[in-house]
MARKE-879507 format. One record per residue (C-alpha): x, y, z; residue number from 1. Coordinates in Angstrom, 2 decimals. Example, Ala and Ser with C-alpha at 12.3 -4.5 7.8 and 13.67 -1.06 7.14 Angstrom:
2
      c1      c2      c3   i
   12.30   -4.50    7.80   1
   13.67   -1.06    7.14   2
END
This chain:
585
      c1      c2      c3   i
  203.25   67.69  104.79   1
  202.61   71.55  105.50   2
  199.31   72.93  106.25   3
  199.05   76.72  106.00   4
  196.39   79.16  105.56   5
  197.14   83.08  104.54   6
  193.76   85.82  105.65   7
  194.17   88.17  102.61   8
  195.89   90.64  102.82   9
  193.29   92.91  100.94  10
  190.77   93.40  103.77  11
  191.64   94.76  106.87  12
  189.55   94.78  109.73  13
  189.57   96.92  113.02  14
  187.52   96.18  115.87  15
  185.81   98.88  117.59  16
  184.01   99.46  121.16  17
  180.24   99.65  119.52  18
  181.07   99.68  115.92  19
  182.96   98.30  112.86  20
  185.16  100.15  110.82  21
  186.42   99.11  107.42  22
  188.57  100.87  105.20  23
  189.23  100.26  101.52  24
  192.26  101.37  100.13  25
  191.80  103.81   97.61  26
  188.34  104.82   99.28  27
  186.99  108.44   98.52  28
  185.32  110.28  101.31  29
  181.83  111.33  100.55  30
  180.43  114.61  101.27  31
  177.35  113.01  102.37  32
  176.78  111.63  105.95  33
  178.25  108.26  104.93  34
  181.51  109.97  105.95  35
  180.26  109.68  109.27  36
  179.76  106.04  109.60  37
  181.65  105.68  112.69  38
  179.52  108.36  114.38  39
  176.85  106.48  114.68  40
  176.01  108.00  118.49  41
  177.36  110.89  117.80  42
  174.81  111.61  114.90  43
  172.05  109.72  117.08  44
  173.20  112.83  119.66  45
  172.61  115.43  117.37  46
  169.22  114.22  116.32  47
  168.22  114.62  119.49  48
  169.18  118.37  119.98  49
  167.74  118.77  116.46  50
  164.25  117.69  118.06  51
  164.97  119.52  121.44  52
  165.54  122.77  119.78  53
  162.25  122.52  117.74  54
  160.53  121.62  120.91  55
  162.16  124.64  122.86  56
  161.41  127.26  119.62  57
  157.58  125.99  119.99  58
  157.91  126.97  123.93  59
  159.33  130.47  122.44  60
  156.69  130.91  120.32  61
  154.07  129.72  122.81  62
  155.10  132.19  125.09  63
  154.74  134.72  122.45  64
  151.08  134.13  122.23  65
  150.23  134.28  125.76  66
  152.34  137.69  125.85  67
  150.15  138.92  123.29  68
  146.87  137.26  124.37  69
  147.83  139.27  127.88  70
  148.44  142.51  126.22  71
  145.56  142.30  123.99  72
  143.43  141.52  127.20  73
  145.19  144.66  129.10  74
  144.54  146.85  126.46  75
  140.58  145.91  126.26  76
  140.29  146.33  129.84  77
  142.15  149.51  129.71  78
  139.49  150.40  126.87  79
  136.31  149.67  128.82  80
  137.68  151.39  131.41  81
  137.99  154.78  130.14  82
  134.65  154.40  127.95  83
  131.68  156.55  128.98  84
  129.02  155.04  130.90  85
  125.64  154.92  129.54  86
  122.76  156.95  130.36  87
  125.54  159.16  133.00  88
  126.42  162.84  132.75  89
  130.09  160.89  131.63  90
  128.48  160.32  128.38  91
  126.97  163.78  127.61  92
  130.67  164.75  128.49  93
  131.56  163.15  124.88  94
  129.96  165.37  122.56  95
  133.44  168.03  122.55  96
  135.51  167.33  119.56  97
  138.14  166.76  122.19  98
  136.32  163.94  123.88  99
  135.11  162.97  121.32 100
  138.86  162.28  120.19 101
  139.69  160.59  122.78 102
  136.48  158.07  122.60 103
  138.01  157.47  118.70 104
  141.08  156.64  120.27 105
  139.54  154.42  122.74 106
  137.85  152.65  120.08 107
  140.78  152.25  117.99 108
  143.09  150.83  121.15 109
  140.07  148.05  121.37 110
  140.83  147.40  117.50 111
  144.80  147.62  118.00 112
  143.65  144.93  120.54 113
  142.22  142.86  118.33 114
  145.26  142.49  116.04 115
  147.34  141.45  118.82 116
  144.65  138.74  119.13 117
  145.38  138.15  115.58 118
  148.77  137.71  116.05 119
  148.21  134.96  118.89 120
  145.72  133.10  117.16 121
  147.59  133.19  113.68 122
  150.88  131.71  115.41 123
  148.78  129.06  117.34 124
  147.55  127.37  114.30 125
  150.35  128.10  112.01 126
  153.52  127.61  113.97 127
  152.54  126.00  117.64 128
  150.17  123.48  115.91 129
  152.50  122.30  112.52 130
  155.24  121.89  114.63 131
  154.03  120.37  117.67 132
  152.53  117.70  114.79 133
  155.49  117.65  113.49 134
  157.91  116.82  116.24 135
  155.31  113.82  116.61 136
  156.23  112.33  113.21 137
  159.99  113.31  113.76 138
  160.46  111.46  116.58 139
  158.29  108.75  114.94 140
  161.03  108.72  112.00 141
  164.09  109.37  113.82 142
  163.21  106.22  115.99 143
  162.93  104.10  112.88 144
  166.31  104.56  111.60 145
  167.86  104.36  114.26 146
  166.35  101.22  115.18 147
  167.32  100.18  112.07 148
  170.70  101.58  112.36 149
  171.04   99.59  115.42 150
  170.15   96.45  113.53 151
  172.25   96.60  110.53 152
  175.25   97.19  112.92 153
  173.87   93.88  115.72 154
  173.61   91.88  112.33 155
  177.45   93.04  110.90 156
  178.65   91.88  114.78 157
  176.85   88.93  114.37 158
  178.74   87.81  111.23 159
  181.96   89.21  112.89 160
  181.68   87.10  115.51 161
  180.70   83.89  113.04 162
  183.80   84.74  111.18 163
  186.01   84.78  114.49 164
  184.82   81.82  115.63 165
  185.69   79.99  112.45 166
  188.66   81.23  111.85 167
  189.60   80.05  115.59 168
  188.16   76.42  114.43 169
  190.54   76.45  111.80 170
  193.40   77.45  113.39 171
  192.80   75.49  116.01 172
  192.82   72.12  113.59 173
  195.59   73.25  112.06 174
  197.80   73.20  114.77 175
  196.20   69.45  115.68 176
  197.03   68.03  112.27 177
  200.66   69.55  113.01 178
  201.17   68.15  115.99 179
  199.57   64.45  114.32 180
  201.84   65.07  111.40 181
  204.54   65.46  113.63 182
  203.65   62.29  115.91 183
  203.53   60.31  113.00 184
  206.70   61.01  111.61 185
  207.86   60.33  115.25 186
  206.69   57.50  115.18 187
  207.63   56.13  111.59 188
  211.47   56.59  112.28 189
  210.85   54.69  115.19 190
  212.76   51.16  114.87 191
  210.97   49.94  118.40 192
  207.46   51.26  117.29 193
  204.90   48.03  115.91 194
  203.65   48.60  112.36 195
  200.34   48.87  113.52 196
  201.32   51.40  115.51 197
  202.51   53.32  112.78 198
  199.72   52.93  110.75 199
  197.32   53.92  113.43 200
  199.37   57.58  113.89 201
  199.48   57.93  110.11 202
  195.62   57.92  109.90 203
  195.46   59.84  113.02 204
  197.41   62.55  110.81 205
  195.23   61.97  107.83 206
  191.78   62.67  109.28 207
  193.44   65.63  111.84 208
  194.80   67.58  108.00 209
  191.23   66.54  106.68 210
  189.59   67.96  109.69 211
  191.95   71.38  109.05 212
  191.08   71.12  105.40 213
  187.75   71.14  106.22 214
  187.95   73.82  108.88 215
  189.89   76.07  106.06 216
  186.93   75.53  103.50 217
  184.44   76.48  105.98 218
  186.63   79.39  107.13 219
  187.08   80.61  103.84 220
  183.44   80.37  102.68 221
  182.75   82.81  105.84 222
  184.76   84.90  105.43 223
  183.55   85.63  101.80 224
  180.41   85.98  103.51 225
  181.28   87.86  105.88 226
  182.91   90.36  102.95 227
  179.67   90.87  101.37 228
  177.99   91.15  103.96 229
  180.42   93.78  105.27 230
  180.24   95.27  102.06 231
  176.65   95.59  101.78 232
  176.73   97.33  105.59 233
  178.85  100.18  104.70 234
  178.05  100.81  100.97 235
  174.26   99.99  101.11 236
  172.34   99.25  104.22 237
  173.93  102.25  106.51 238
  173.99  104.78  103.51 239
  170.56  104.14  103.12 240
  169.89  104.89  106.61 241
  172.29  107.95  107.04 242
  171.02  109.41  103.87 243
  167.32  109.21  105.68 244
  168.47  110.18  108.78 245
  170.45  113.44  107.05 246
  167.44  114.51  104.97 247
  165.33  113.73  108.01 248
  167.63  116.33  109.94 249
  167.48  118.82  106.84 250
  163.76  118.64  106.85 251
  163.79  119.55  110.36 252
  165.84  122.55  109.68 253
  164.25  123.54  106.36 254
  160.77  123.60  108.69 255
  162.38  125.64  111.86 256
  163.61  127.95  109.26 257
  160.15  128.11  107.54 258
  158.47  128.62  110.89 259
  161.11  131.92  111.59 260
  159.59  133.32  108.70 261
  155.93  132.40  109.25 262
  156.34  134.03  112.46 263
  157.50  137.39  110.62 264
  154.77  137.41  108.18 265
  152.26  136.83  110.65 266
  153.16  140.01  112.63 267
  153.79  141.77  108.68 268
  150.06  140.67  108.05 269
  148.56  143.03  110.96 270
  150.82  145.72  110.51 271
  148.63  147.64  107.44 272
  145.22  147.55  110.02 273
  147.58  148.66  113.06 274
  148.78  151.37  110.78 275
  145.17  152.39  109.75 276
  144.25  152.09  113.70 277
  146.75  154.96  113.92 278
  145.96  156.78  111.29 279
  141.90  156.71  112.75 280
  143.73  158.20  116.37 281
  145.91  160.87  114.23 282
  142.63  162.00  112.02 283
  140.03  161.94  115.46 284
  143.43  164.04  116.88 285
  143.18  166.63  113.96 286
  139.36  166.97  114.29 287
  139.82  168.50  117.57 288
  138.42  172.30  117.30 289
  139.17  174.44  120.07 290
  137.20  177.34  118.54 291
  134.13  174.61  118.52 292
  134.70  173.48  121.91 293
  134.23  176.92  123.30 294
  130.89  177.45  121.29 295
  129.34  174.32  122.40 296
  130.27  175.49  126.71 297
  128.52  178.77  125.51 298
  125.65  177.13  123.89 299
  125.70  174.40  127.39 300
  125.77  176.79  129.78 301
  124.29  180.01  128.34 302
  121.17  181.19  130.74 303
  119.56  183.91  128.64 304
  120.27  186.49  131.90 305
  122.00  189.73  131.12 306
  124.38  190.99  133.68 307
  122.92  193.57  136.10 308
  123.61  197.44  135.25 309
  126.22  199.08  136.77 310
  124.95  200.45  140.89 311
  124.01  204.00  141.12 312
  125.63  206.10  143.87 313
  122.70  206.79  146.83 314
  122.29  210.35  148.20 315
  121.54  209.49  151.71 316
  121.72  213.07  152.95 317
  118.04  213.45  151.21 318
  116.50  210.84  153.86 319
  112.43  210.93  152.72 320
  113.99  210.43  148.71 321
  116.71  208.04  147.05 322
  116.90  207.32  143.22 323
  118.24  203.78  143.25 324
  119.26  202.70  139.46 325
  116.54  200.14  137.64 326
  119.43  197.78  137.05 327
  120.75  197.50  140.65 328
  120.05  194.86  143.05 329
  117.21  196.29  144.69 330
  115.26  195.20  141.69 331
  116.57  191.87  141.73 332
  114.10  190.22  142.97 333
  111.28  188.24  140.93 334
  108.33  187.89  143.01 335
  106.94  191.64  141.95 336
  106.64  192.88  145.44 337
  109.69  192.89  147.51 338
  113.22  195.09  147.14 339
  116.15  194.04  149.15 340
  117.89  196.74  151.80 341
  121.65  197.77  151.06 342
  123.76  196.42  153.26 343
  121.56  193.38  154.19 344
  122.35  190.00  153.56 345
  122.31  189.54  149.99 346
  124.70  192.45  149.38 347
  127.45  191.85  146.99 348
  125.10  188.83  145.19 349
  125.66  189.92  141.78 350
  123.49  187.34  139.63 351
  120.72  187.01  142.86 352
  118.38  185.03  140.10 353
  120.92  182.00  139.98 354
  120.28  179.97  142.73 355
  121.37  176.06  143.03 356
  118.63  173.68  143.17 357
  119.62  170.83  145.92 358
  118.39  167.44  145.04 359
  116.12  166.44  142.31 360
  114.69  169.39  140.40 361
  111.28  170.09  139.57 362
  109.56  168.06  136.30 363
  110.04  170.97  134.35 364
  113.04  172.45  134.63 365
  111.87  175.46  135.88 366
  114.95  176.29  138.49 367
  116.82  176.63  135.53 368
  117.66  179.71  132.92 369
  115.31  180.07  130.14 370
  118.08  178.74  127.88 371
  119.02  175.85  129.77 372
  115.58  174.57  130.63 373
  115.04  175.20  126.60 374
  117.68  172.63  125.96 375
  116.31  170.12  128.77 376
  112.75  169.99  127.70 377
  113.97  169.77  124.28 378
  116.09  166.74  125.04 379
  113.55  165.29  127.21 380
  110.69  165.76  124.01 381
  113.39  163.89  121.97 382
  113.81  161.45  124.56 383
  110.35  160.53  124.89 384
  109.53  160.27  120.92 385
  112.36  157.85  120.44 386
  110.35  155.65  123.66 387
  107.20  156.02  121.51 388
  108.79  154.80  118.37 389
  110.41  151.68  120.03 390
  107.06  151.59  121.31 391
  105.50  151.43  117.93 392
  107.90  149.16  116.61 393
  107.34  146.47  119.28 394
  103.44  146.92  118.47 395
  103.48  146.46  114.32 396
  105.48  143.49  115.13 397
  103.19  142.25  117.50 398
  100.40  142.87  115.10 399
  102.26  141.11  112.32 400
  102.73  138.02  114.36 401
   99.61  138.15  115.41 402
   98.47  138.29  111.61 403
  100.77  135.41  111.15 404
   98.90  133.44  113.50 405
   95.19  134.28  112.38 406
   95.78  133.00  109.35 407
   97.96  129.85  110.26 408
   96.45  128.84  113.73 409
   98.97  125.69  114.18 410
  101.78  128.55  114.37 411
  100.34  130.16  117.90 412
   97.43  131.43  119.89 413
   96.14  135.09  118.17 414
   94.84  135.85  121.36 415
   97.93  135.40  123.39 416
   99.38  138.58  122.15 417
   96.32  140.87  122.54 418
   96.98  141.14  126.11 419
  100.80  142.55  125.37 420
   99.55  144.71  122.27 421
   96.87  146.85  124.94 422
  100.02  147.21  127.34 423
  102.16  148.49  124.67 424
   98.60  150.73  123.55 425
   98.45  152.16  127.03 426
  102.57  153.17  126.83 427
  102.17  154.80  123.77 428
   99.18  156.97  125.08 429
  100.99  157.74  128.40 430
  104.47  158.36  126.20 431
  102.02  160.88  123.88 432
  100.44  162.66  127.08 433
  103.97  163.38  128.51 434
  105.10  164.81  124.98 435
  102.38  166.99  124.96 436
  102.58  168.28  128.53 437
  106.62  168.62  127.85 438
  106.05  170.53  124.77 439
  103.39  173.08  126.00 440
  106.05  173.50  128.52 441
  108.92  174.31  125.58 442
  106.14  176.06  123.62 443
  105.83  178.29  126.61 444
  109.94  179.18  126.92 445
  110.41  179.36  123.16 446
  107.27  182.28  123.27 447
  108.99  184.43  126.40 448
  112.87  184.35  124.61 449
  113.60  186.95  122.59 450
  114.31  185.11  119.78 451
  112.47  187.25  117.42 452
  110.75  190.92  117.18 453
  108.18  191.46  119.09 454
  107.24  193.89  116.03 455
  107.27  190.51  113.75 456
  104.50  188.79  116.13 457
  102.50  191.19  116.61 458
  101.85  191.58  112.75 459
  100.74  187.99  112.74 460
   96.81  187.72  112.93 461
   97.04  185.13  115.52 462
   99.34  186.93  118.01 463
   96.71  188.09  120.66 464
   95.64  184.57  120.88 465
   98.61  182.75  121.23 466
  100.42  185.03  123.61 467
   97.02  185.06  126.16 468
   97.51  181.47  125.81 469
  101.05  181.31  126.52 470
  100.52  183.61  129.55 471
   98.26  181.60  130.66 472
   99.80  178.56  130.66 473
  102.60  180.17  132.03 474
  100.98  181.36  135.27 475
   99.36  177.70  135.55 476
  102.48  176.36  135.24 477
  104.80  178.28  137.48 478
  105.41  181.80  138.49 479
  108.14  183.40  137.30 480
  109.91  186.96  137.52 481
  109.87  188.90  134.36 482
  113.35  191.00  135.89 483
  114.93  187.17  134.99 484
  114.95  185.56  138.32 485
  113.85  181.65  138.37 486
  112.64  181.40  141.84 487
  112.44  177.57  143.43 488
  108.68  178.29  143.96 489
  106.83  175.45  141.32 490
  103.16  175.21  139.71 491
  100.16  173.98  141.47 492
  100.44  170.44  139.60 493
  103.70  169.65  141.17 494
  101.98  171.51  144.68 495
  105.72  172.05  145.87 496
  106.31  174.93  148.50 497
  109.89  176.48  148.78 498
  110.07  177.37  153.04 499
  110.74  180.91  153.42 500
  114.14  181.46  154.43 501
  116.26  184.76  155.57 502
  116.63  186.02  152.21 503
  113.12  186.61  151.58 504
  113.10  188.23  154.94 505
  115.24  191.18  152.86 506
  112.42  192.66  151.35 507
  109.84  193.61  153.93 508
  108.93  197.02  154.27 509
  110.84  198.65  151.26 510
  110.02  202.08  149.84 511
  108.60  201.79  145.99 512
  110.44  202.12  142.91 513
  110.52  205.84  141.69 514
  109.00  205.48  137.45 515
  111.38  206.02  135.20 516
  108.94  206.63  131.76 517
  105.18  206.00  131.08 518
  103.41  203.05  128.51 519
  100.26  203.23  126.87 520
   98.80  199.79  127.20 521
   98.43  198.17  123.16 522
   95.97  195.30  124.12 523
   94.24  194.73  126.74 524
   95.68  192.32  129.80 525
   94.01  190.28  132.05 526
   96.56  189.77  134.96 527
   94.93  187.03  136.87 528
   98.27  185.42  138.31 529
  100.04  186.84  141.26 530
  102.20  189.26  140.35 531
  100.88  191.13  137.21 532
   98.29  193.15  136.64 533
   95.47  193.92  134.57 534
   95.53  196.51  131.81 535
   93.27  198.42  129.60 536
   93.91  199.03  125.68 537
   95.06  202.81  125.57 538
   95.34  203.00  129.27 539
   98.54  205.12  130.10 540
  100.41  203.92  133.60 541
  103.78  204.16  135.10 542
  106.87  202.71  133.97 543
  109.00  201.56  137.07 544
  111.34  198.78  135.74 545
  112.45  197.89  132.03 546
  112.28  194.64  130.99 547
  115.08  192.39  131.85 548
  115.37  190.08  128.51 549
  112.08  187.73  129.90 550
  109.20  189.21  127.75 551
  107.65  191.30  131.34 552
  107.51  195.03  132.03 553
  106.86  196.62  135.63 554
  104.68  199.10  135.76 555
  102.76  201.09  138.17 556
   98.99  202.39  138.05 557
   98.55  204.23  141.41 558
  101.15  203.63  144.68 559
   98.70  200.64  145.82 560
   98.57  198.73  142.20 561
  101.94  197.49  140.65 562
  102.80  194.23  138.60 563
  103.95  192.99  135.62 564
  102.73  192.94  131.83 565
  104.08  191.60  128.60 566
  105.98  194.16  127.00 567
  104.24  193.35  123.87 568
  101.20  194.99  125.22 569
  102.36  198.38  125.75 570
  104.46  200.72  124.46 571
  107.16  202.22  126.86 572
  108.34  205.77  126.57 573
  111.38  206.38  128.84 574
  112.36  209.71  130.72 575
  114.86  211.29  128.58 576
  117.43  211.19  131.52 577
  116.97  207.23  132.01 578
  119.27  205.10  131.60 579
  119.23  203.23  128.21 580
  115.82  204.86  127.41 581
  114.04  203.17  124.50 582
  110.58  202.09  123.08 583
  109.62  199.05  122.61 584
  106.68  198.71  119.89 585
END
C-alpha cells in the first residue's frame, strides 16, 4: 500500500524576512501601488518624508511671516521716526513742497508697511493654519493604514504558519504509516511470528494510513484556505490599503502644491496697493516746486526793512561842518535822539535794527520785523479762535446733555454739569480778551506797513480817527523807531527794561542831522510818546530824515525840538540836491 501526497504545483510560495510574496503566473503588473506590495516599509518610509516635508515647508513659510512681521515693524518705526513732532518748529518745517514730499513718502512707507502685514497675516491663516490642520489628519490617516497594513500581513503569517504546521502533521503521519506498513509486511512473511502478532501490526498499519489520511484531508482543506485567504491579501485587502495609502500621498502633494501657489497669490494680492503706495511717493515727488519753495523762505523770513543807502564820503578837513548821507548808519538808530560816531563800535553793522532776542521774546512780538511779527500775531489770532471753538463745542455739548437730563432726571444730575459749563464760560471770555488784545496788536502793524497809499487813506472819512488811534495804541504798546529799527525796549504792560549796554553808549554827544527838505504839517499831531513830536496843521518845519518804509518822518522845528511824525500828516518837499528827493502826499 503507497501513501503519497503531491502540493500543487500551481502555487508557489516564497518566504520572506517581514513579508509574503506570491506570484501568479501570467500576472500583469499594475501601474498602481499594488506593484509595490513587497515594499511595504519602504512605502511606510516614504510616507513619512511625505509628512516631514509638509511639516518643514510650514517652518519655511512660518519663517516667512516673522521676516515680514519684522520688516513691517522696521519700517513703522523707521516711519515714526522721521515724522514731525507736534506742536515743534519740526512741524512748521513741513509746509515746503519738498517736505512736504517727504512727509507723503513717510506716510506711504507706513502703508507699504501695512501690506507686508498683509502678507504675514494672509499666509498665517491660509497656509500655516490649513496645513498645520492638515498634517494632524495625515498622520491620523497614514497611521490607520498602516496599522491595517500591518494586520492584513500578521493575519496572512498567521495562516502561513497554520498551513506549515499541517502540512508537517501530514508528512509526519505519512512517514509513520510507512514505516507500520512496512513492519507489517515484516512481520506477515515472518514464519516464527504468532498470528496474533500479525494481526496486531496489520491494524497498527491500518489506523497509522488512517491517521495520514486524515492528516492529508486536513492538510488539504488548509491549504485551500490558506489560497483564498492568500488570494484575498494580495488582490483585495492590501490593494485596498495601498490604493488609500497612494491617494493619501497624492492628496498630500496635490495640497503642498496648492499651498506653493497660495503663497504666490497672496504676495500677487498686495502688489496693486504697493504699486499705488509708489505711485502716491512718485506724484508727492513731482509736486515738489522749487520756484514755490523759494517764495514761501521770502514770504518766512521777509522783515519789511530796506537795505541802508549807500555811505557818503565825510569831508573832515571842514571840522565845525560834515554832511553825513540820511541813509548811512549814523541814522540808524531808532530811539529819535542818539547818532552813532564813525569808527566806534558799531561800525561796519550794516542792518543795526536786527538784533537777536535771547530767550523768550516779548508777548507781542515786538523784537521782530514788522513782517514777521505780522505773521506771528496772525498765527497766534488763529491759534486762539480754534481754542475758542473747541471751547464752544465742549459747551453746546454740555448744554445738550444737560438738556438731556432736565427733561429725563433718571439719566443724571442737571446740576452736576453747571459747575463745568461756568469753567468752560470763563475760558471762552479769557480766550476772547486775548483775541482782542492780539488783534489790536495786528491792527496796529497792518496800519504802519505800507501796504497801501497813503493817498487812498487819507480820502477815507474815517482816516484821522483811526490813524490817532493807531498811534496811540502804538505808543501804549511799545516804542518803536520810525527809521525801521525794533529796539528790545517793550510797553508799560509787559514793564520790561532792556539794561543799557555799550552800544547805546555810541550816541552821546553827537552833532544834529543837517535838513535835507521842509513839510508843511496836513493834520494836526499830538506827539505825546517819547520820541515824536507835536505838530500844527499848516505848520512848516524841517525835514532831517526820510522815512524808512515804517509810516514815521523826522523832522526838526528849532535845534532844541526834533521827533518823529506820521508821514501821512505832512507833506515833504526835498532839497533838489537830496538824495532820492520826493513828496509824499
Amino acid at each position: 500500500m503507497e501513501l503519497a501526497f503531491t502540493r500543487p504545483d500551481k502555487v508557489k510560495l516564497l518566504r520572506q524576512p517581514g513579508r509574503l510574496i506570491h506570484s501568479i503566473a501570467g500576472q500583469s503588473e499594475s501601474a498602481a501601488w499594488n506593484s509595490l506590495q513587497d515594499q511595504f516599509d519602504n512605502l511606510e518610509k516614504h510616507t513619512q518624508w511625505g509628512i516631514d516635508v509638509l511639516e518643514k515647508y510650514i517652518k519655511f513659510v512660518k519663517e516667512r511671516t516673522e521676516i515680514e512681521l519684522s520688516y513691517a515693524k522696521q519700517l513703522r518705526n523707521l516711519s515714526k521716526k522721521y515724522q514731525p513732532k507736534k506742536n515743534s518748529k519740526e512741524e512748521e518745517e513741513y509746509r515746503y513742497t519738498s517736505t512736504r514730499a517727504f512727509l507723503a513718502t513717510l506716510n506711504e512707507m507706513n502703508d507699504y508697511a501695512g501690506q507686508h502685514e498683509v502678507i504675514s497675516e494672509n499666509m498665517t491663516s491660509l497656509i500655516i493654519g490649513e496645513l498645520t490642520r492638515y498634517v494632524q489628519e495625515l498622520k491620523q490617516e497614514r497611521k490607520l493604514h498602516f496599522h491595517d497594513g500591518r494586520k492584513a500581513q500578521q493575519h496572512i503569517e498567521t495562516c502561513w504558519k497554520q498551513l506549515e504546521a499541517s502540512k508537517r502533521r501530514f508528512e509526519r503521519d505519512c512517514k509513520e504509516a510507512d514505516r507500520a506498513q512496512q513492519y507489517f509486511e515484516k512481520m506477515d512473511a515472518d514464519i516464527n511470528v504468532t498470528k496474533a502478532d500479525v494481526e496486531k501490526a496489520r491494524q497498527q498499519a491500518q489506523l497509522r494510513h488512517q491517521m495520514a489520511e486524515d492528516s492529508k484531508a486536513e492538510y488539504s482543506s488548509t491549504l485551500q484556505k490558506f489560497n483564498s485567504e492568500q488570494h484575498d491579501h494580495y488582490y483585495t485587502h492590501i490593494p485596498n490599503i495601498f490604493q488609500k495609502i497612494q491617494e493619501m500621498e497624492e492628496r498630500r502633494i496635490v495640497r503642498i502644491g496648492e499651498s506653493m501657489k497660495t503663497f504666490a497669490e497672496v504676495d500677487r494680492q498686495v502688489i496693486p496697493i504697493i504699486g499705488k503706495c509708489l505711485d502716491e511717493i512718485t506724484k508727492a515727488a513731482e509736486s515738489v516746486d522749487h520756484k514755490s519753495d523759494s517764495q514761501m523762505v521770502i514770504e518766512a523770513y521777509k522783515s519789511g526793512f530796506e537795505p541802508p543807502g549807500d555811505v557818503e564820503f565825510e569831508d573832515f578837513t571842514q571840522p565845525m561842518k560834515r554832511t553825513v548821507s540820511e541813509s548811512s548808519l549814523s541814522n540808524s538808530r531808532g530811539d529819535g535822539k542818539y547818532e552813532p560816531k564813525f569808527g566806534s563800535k558799531s561800525k561796519g553793522k550794516l542792518w543795526p535794527f536786527i538784533k537777536k532776542n535771547k530767550g523768550a521774546g516779548p508777548e507781542d512780538f515786538s523784537n521782530l520785523p514788522p513782517e514777521q511779527r505780522r505773521k506771528k500775531l496772525q498765527q497766534k489770532v488763529d491759534e486762539l479762535n480754534k481754542d475758542i471753538q473747541k471751547e464752544m463745542d465742549q459747551r453746546d455739548a454740555l448744554t445738550k446733555m444737560k438738556d438731556v437730563y432736565i427733561k429725563n432726571p433718571q439719566m443724571g444730575d442737571a446740576a452736576s454739569v453747571d459747575h463745568r459749563l461756568s469753567e468752560l464760560e470763563q475760558n471762552i471770555e479769557k480766550l476772547r480778551l486775548e483775541v482782542q488784545k492780539f488783534e489790536g496788536w495786528l491792527a496796529e502793524v497792518e496800519g504802519r506797513l505800507p501796504t497801501r497809499t497813503e493817498q487812498a487813506r487819507r480820502q477815507s472819512g474815517l482816516y484821522e480817527a483811526q490813524n490817532t488811534s493807531a498811534v496811540n495804541s502804538c505808543a501804549q504798546d511799545r516804542e518803536s523807531s520810525p527809521d525801521g529799527s525794533y529796539t528790545e525796549e517793550q510797553s508799560q504792560e509787559t514793564e520790561m527794561k532792556v539794561p543799557a549796554t555799550d552800544f547805546d553808549d555810541e550816541f552821546d554827544d553827537e552833532e544834529p542831522l543837517p535838513t535835507i527838505g521842509t513839510c508843511k504839517a496836513l493834520y494836526t499831531f499830538e506827539g505825546q510818546n517819547e520820541g515824536t513830536i507835536s505838530v500844527a496843521e499848516g505848520e512848516m518845519l524841517y525835514v532831517i530824515e526820510e522815512d524808512k518804509g515804517d509810516g514815521w518822518t523826522r523832522i526838526r522845528r528849532n535845534e532844541d525840538e526834533e521827533g518823529y511824525v506820521p508821514t501821512s500828516y505832512v507833506e515833504v518837499y526835498l532839497d533838489k540836491n537830496a538824495k532820492g528827493a520826493m513828496t509824499y502826499i
